[in-house]
CHARMM internal coordinates of N, CA and C (Angstrom, degrees):
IC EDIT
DIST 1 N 1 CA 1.4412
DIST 1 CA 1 C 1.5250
ANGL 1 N 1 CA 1 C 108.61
DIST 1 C 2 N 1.3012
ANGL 1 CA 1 C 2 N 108.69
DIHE 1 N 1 CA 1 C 2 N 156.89
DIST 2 N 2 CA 2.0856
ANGL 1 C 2 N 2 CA 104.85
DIHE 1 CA 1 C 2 N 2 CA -168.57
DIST 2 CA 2 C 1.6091
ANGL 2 N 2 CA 2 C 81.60
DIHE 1 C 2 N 2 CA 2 C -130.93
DIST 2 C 3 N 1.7310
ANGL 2 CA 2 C 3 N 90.13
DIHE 2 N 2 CA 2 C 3 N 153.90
DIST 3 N 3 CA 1.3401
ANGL 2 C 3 N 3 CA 98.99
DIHE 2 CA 2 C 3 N 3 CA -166.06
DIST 3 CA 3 C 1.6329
ANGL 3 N 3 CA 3 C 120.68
DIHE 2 C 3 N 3 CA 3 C -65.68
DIST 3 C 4 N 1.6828
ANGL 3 CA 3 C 4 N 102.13
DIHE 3 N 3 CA 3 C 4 N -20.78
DIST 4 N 4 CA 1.5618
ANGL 3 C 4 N 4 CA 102.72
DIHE 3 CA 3 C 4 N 4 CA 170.24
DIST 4 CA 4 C 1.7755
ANGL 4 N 4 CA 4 C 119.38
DIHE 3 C 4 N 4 CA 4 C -56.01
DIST 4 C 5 N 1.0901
ANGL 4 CA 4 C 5 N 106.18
DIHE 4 N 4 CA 4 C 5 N -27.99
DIST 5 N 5 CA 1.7090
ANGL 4 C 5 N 5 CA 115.76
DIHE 4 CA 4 C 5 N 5 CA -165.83
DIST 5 CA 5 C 1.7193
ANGL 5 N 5 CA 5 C 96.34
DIHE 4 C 5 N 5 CA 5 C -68.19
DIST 5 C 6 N 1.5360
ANGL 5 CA 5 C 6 N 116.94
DIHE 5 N 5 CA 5 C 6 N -40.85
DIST 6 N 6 CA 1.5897
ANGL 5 C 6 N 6 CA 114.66
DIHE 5 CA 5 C 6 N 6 CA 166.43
DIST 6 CA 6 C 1.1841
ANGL 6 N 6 CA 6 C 123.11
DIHE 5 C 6 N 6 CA 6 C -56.27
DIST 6 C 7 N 1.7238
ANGL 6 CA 6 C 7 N 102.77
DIHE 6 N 6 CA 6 C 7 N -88.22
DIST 7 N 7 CA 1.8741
ANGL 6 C 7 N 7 CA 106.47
DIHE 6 CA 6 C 7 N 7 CA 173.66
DIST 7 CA 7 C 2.0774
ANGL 7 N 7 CA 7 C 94.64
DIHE 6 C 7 N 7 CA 7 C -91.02
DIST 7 C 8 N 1.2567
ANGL 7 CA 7 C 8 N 112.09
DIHE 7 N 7 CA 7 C 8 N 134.13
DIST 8 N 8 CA 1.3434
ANGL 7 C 8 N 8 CA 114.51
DIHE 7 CA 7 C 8 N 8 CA 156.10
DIST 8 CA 8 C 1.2122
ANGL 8 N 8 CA 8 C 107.80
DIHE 7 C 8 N 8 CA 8 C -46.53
DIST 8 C 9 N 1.6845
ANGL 8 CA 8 C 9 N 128.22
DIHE 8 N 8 CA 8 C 9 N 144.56
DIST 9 N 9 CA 1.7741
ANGL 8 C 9 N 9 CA 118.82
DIHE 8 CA 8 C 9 N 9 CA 132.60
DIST 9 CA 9 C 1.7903
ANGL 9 N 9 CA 9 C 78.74
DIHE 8 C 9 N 9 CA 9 C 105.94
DIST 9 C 10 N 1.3719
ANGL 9 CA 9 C 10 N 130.73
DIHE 9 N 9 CA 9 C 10 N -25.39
DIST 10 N 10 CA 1.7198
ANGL 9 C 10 N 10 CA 125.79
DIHE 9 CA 9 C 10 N 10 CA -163.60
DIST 10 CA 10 C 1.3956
ANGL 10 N 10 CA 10 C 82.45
DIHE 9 C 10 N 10 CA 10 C -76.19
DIST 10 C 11 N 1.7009
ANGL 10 CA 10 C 11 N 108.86
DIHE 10 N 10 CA 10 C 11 N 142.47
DIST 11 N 11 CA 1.4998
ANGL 10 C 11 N 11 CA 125.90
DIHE 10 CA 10 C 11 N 11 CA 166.34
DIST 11 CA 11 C 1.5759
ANGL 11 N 11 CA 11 C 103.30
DIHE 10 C 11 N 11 CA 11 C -147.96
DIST 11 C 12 N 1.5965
ANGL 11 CA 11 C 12 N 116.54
DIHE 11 N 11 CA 11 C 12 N 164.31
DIST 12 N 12 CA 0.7834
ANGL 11 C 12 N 12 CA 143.95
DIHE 11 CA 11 C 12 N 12 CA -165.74
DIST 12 CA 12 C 1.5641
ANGL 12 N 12 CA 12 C 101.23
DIHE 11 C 12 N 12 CA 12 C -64.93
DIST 12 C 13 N 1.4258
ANGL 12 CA 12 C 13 N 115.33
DIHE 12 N 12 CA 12 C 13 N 127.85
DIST 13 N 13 CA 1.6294
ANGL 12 C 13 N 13 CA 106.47
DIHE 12 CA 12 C 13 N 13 CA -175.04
DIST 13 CA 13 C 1.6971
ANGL 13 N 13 CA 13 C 105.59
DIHE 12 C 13 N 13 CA 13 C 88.82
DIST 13 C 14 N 1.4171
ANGL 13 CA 13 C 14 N 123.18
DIHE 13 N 13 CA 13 C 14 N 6.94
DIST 14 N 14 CA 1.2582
ANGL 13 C 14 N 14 CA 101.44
DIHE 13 CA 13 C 14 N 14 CA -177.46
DIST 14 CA 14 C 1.5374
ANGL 14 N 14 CA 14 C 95.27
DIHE 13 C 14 N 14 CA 14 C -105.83
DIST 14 C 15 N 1.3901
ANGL 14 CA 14 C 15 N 117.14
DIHE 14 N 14 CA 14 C 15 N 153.35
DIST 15 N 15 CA 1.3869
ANGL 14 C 15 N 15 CA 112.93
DIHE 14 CA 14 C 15 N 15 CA 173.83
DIST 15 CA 15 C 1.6697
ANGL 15 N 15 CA 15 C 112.80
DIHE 14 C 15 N 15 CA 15 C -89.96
DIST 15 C 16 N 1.3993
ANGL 15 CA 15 C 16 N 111.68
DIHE 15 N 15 CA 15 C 16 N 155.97
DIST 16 N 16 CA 1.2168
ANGL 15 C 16 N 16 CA 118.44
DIHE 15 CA 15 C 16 N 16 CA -162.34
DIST 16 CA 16 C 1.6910
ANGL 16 N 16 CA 16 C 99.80
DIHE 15 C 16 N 16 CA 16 C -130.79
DIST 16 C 17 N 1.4304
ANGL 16 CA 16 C 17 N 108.31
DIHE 16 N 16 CA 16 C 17 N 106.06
DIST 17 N 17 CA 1.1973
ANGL 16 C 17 N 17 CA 92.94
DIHE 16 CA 16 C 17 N 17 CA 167.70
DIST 17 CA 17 C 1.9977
ANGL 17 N 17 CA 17 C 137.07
DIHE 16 C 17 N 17 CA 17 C -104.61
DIST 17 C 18 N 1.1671
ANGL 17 CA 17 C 18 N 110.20
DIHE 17 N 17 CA 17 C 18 N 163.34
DIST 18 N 18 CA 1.5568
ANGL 17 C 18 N 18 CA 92.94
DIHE 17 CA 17 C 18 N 18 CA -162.21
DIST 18 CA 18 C 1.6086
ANGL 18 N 18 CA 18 C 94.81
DIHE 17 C 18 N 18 CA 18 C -121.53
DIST 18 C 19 N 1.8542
ANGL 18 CA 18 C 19 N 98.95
DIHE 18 N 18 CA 18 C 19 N -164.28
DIST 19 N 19 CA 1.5944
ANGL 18 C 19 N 19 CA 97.02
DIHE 18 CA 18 C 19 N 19 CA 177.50
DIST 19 CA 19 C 1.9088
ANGL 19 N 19 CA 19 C 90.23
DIHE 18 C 19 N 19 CA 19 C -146.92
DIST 19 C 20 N 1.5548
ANGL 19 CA 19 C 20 N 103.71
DIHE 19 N 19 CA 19 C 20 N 135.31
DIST 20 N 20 CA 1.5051
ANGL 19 C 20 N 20 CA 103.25
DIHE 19 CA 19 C 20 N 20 CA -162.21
DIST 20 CA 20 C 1.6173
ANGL 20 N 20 CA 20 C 91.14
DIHE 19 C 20 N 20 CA 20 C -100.71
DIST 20 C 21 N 1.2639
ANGL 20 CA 20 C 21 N 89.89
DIHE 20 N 20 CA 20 C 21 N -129.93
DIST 21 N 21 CA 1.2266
ANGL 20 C 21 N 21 CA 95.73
DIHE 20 CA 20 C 21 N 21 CA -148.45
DIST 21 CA 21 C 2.0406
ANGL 21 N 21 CA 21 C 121.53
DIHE 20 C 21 N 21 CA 21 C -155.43
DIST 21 C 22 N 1.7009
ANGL 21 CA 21 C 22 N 80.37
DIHE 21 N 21 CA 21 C 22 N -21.71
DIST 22 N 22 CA 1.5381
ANGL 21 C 22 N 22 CA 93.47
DIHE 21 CA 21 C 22 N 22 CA -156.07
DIST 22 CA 22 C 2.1266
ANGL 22 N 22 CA 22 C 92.73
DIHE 21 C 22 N 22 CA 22 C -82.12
DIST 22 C 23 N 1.5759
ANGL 22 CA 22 C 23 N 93.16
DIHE 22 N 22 CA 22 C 23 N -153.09
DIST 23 N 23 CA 1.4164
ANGL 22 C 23 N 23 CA 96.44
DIHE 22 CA 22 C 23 N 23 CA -172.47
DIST 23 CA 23 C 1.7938
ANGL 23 N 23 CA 23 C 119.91
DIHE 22 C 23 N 23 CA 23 C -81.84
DIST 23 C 24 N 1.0472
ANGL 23 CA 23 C 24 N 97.30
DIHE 23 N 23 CA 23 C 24 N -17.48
DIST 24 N 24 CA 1.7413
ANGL 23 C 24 N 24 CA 104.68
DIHE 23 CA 23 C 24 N 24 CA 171.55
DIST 24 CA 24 C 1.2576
ANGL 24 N 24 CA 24 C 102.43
DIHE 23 C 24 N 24 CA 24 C -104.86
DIST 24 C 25 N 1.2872
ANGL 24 CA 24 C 25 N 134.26
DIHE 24 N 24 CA 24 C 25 N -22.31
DIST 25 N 25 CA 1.6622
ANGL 24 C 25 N 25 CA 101.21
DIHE 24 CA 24 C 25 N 25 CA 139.59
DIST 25 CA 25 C 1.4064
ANGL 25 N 25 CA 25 C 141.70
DIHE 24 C 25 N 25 CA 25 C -30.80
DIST 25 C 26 N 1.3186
ANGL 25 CA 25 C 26 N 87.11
DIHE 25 N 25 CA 25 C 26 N -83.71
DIST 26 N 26 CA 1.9651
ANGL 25 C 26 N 26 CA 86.02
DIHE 25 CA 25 C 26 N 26 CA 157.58
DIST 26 CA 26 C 1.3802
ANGL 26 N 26 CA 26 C 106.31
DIHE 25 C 26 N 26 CA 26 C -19.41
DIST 26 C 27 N 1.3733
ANGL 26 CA 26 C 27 N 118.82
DIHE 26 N 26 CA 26 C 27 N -86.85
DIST 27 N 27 CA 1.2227
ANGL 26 C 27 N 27 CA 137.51
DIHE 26 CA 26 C 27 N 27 CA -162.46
DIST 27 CA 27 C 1.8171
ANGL 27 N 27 CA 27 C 99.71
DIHE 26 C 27 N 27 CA 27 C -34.75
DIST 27 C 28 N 0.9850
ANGL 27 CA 27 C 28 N 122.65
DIHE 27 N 27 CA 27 C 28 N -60.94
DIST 28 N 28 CA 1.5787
ANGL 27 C 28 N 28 CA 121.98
DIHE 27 CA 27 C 28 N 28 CA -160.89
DIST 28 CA 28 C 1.6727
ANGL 28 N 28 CA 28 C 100.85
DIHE 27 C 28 N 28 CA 28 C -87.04
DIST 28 C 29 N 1.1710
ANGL 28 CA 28 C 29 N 124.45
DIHE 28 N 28 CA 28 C 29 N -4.53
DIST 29 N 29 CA 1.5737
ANGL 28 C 29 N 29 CA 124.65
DIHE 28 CA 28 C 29 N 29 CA 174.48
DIST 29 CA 29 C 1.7261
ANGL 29 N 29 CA 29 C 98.17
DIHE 28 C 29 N 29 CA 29 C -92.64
DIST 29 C 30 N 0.7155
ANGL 29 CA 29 C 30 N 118.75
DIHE 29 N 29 CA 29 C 30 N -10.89
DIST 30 N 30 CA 1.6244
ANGL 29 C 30 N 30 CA 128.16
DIHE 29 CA 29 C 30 N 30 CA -179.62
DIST 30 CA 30 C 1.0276
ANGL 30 N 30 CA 30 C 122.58
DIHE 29 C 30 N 30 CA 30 C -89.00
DIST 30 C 31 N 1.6040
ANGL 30 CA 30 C 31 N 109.13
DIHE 30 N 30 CA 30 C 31 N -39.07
DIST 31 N 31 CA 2.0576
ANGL 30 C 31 N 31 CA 133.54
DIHE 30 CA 30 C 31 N 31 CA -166.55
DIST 31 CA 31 C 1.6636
ANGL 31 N 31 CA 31 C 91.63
DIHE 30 C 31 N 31 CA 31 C -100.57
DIST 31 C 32 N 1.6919
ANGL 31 CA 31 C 32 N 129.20
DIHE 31 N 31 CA 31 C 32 N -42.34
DIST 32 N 32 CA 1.1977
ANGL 31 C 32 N 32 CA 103.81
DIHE 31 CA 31 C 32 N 32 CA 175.81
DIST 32 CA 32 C 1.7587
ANGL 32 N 32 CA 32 C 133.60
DIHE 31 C 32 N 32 CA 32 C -117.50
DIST 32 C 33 N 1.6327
ANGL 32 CA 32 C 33 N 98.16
DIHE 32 N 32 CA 32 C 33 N 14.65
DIST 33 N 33 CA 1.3099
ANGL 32 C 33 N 33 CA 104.73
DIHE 32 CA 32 C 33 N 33 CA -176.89
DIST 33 CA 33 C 1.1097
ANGL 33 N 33 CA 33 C 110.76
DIHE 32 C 33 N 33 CA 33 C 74.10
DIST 33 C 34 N 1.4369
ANGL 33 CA 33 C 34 N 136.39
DIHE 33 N 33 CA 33 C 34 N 20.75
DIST 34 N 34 CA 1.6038
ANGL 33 C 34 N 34 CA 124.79
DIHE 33 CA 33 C 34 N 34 CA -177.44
DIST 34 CA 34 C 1.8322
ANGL 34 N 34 CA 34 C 83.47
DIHE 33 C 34 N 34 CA 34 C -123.54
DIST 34 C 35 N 1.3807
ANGL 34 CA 34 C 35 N 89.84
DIHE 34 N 34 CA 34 C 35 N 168.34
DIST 35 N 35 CA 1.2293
ANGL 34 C 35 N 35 CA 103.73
DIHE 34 CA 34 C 35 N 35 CA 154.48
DIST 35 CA 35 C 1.7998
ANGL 35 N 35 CA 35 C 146.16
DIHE 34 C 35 N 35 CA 35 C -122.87
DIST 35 C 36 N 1.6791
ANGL 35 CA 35 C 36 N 86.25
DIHE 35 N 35 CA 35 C 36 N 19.63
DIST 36 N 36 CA 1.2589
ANGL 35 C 36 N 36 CA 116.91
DIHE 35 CA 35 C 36 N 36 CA 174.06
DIST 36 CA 36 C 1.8658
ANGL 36 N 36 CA 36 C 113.97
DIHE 35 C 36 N 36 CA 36 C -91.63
DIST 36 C 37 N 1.2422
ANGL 36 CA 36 C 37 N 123.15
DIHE 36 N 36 CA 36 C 37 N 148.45
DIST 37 N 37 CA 1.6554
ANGL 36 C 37 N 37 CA 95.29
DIHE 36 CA 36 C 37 N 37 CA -148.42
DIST 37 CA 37 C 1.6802
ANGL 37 N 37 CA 37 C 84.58
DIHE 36 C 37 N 37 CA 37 C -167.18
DIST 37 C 38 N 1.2498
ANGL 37 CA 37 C 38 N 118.80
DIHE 37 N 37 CA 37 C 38 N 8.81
DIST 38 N 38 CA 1.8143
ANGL 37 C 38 N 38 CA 118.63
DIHE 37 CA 37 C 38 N 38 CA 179.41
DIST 38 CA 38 C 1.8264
ANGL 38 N 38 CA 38 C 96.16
DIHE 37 C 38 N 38 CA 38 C -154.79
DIST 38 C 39 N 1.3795
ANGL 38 CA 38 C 39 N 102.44
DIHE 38 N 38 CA 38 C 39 N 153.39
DIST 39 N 39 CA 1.8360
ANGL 38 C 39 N 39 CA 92.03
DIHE 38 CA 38 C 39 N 39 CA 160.03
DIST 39 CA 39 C 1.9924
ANGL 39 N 39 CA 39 C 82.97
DIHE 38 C 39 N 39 CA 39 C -146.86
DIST 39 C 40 N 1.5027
ANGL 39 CA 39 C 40 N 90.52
DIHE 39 N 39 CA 39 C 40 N 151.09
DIST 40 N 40 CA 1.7433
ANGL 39 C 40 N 40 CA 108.97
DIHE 39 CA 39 C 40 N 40 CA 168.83
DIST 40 CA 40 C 1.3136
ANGL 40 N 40 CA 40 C 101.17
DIHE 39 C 40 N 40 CA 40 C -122.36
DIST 40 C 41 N 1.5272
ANGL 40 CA 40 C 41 N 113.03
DIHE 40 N 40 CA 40 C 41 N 179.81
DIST 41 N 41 CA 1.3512
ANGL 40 C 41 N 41 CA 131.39
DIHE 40 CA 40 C 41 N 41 CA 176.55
DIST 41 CA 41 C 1.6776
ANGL 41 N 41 CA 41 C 103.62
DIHE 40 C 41 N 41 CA 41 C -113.40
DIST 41 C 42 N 1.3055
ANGL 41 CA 41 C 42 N 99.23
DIHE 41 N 41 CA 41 C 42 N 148.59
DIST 42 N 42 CA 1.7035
ANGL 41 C 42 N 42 CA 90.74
DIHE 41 CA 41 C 42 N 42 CA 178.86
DIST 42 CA 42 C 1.1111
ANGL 42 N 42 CA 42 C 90.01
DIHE 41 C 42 N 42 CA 42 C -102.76
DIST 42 C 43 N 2.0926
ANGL 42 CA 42 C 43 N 119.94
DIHE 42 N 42 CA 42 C 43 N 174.66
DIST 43 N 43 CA 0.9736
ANGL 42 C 43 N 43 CA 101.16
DIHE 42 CA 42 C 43 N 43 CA 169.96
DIST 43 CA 43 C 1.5434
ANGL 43 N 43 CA 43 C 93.57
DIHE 42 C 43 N 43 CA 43 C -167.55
DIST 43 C 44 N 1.2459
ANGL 43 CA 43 C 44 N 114.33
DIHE 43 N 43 CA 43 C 44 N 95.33
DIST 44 N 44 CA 1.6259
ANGL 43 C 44 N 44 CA 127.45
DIHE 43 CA 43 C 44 N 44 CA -163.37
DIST 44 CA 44 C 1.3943
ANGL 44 N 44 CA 44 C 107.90
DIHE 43 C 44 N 44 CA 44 C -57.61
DIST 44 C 45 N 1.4754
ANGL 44 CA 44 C 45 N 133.42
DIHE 44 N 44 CA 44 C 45 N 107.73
DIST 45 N 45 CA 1.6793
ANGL 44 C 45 N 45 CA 139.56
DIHE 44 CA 44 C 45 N 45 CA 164.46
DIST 45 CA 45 C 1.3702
ANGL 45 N 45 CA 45 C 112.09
DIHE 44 C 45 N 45 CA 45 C -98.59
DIST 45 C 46 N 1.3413
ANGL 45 CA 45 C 46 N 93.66
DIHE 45 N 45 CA 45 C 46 N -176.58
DIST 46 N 46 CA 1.8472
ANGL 45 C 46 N 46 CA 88.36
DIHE 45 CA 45 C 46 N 46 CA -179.58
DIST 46 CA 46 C 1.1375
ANGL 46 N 46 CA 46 C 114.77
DIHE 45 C 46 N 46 CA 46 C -74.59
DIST 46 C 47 N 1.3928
ANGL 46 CA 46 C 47 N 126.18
DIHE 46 N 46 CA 46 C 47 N -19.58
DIST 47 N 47 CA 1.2872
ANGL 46 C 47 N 47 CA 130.68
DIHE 46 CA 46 C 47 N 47 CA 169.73
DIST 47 CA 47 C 1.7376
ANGL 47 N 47 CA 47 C 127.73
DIHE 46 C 47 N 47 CA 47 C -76.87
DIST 47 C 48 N 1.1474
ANGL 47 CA 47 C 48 N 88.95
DIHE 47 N 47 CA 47 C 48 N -3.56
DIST 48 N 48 CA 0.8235
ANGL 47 C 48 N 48 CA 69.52
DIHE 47 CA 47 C 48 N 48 CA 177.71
DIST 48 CA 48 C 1.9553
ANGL 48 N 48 CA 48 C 108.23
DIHE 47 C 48 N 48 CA 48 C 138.73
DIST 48 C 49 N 1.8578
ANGL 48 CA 48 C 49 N 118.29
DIHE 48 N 48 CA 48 C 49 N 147.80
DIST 49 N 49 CA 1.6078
ANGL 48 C 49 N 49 CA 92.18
DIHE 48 CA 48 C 49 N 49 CA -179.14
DIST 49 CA 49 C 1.3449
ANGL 49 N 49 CA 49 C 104.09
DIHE 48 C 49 N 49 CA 49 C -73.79
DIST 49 C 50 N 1.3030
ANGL 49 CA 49 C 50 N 107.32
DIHE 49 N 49 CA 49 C 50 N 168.77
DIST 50 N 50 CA 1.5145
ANGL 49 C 50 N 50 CA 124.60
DIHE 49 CA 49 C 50 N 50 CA 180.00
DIST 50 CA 50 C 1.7870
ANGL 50 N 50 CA 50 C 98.95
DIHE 49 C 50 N 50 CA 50 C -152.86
DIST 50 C 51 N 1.3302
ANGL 50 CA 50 C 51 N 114.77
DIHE 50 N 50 CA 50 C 51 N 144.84
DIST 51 N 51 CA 1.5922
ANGL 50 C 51 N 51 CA 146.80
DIHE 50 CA 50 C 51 N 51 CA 162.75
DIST 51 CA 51 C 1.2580
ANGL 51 N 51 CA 51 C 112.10
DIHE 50 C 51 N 51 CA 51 C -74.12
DIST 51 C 52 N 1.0682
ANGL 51 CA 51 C 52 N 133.67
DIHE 51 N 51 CA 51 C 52 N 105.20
DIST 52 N 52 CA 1.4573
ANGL 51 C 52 N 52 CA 127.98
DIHE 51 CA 51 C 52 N 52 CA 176.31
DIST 52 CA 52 C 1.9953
ANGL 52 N 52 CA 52 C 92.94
DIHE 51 C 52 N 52 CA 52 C -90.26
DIST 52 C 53 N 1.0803
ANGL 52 CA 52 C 53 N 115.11
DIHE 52 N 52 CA 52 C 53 N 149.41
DIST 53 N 53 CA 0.9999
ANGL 52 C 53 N 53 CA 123.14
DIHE 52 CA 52 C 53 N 53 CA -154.84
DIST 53 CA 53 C 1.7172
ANGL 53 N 53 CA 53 C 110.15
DIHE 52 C 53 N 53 CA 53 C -165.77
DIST 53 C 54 N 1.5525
ANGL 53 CA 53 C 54 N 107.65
DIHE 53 N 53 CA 53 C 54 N 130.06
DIST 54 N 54 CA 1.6533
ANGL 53 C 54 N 54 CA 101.59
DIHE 53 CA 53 C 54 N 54 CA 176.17
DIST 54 CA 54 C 1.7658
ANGL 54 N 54 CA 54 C 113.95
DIHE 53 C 54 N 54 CA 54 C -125.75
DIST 54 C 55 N 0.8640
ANGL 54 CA 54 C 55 N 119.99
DIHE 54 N 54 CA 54 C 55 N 158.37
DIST 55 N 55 CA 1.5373
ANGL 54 C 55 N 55 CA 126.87
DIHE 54 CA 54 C 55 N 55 CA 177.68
DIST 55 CA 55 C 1.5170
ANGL 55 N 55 CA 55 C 112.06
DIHE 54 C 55 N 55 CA 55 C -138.18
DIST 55 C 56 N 1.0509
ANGL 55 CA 55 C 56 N 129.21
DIHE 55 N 55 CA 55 C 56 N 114.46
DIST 56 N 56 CA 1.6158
ANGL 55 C 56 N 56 CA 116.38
DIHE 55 CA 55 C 56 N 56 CA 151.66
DIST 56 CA 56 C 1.1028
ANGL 56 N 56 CA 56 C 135.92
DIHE 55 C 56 N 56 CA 56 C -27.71
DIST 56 C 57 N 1.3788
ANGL 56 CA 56 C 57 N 126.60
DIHE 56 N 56 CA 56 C 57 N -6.03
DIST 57 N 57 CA 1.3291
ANGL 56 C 57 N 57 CA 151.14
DIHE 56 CA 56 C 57 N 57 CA -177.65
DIST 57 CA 57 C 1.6736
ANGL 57 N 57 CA 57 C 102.10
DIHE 56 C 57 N 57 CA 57 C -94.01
DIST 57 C 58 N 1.4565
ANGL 57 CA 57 C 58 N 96.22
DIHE 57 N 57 CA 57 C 58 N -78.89
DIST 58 N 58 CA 1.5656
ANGL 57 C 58 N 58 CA 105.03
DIHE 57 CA 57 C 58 N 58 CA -168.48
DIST 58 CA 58 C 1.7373
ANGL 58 N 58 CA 58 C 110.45
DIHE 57 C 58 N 58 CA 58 C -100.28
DIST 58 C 59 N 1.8044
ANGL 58 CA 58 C 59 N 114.58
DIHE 58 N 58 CA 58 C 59 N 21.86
DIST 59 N 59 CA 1.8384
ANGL 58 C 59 N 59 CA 85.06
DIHE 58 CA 58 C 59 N 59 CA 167.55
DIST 59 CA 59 C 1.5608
ANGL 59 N 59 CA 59 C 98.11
DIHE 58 C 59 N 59 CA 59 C 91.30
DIST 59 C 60 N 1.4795
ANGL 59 CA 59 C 60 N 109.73
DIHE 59 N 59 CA 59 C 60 N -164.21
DIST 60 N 60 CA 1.1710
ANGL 59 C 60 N 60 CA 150.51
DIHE 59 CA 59 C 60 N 60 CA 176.00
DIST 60 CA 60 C 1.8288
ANGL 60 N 60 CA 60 C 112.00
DIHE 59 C 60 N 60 CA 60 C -83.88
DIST 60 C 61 N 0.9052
ANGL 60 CA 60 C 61 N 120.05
DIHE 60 N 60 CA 60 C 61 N 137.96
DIST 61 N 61 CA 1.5329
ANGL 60 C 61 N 61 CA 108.89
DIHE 60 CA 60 C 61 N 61 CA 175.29
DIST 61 CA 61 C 1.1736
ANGL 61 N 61 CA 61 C 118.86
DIHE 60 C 61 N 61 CA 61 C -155.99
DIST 61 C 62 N 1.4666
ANGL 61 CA 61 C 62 N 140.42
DIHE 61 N 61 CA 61 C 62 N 179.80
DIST 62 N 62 CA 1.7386
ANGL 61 C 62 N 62 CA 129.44
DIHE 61 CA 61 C 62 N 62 CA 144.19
DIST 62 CA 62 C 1.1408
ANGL 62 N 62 CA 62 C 92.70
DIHE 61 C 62 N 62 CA 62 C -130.68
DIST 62 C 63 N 1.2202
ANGL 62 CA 62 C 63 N 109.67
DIHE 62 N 62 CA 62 C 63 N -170.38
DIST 63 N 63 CA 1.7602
ANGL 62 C 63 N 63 CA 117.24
DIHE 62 CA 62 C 63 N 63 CA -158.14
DIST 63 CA 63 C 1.6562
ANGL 63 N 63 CA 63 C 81.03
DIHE 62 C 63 N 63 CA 63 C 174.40
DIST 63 C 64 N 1.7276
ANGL 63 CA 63 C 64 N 82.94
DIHE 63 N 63 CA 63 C 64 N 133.70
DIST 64 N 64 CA 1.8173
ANGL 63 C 64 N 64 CA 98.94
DIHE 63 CA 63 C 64 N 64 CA 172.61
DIST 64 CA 64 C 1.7684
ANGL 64 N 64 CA 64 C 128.89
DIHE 63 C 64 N 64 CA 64 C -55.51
DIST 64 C 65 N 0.8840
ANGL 64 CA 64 C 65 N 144.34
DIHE 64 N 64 CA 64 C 65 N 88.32
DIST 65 N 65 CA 1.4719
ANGL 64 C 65 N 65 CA 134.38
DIHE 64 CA 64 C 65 N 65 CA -146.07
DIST 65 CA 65 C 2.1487
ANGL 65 N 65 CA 65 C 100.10
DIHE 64 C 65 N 65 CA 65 C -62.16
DIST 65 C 66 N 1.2458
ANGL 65 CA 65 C 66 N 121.40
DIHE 65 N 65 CA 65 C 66 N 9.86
DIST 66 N 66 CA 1.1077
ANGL 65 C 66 N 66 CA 96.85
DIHE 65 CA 65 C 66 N 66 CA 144.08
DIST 66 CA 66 C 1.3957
ANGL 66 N 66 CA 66 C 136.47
DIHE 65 C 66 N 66 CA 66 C -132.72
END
COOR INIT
IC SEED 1 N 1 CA 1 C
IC BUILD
């Protein structure tokens, strides 16, 4: 599946932003009035899209975008 077939118009290099969940969520939905609170990179392979994505927790990562 290619990442257009999910969101239309999504390409490789576009940033994707999300809304979490954890405790500095809260915290940053509070400090900036949004409710968006993470952003990833997409990044279309043959396998498929994937989120490249980092945490202080876990590093560097990707994760399947569905």
């Amino acid at each position: 599946m290619q990442a257009y077939e999910i969101w239309p118009g999504l390409e490789s290099g576009d940033l994707v932003f999300i809304e979490t969940a954890d405790p500095l969520a809260r915290f940053l939905k509070r400090a900036t009035g949004s409710r968006l609170t993470h952003v990833g990179l997409m990044r279309d392979t043959g396998g498929g899209p994937y989120i490249l994505d980092a945490t202080p927790q876990d590093g560097v990562f990707e994760v399947a975008i569905d």
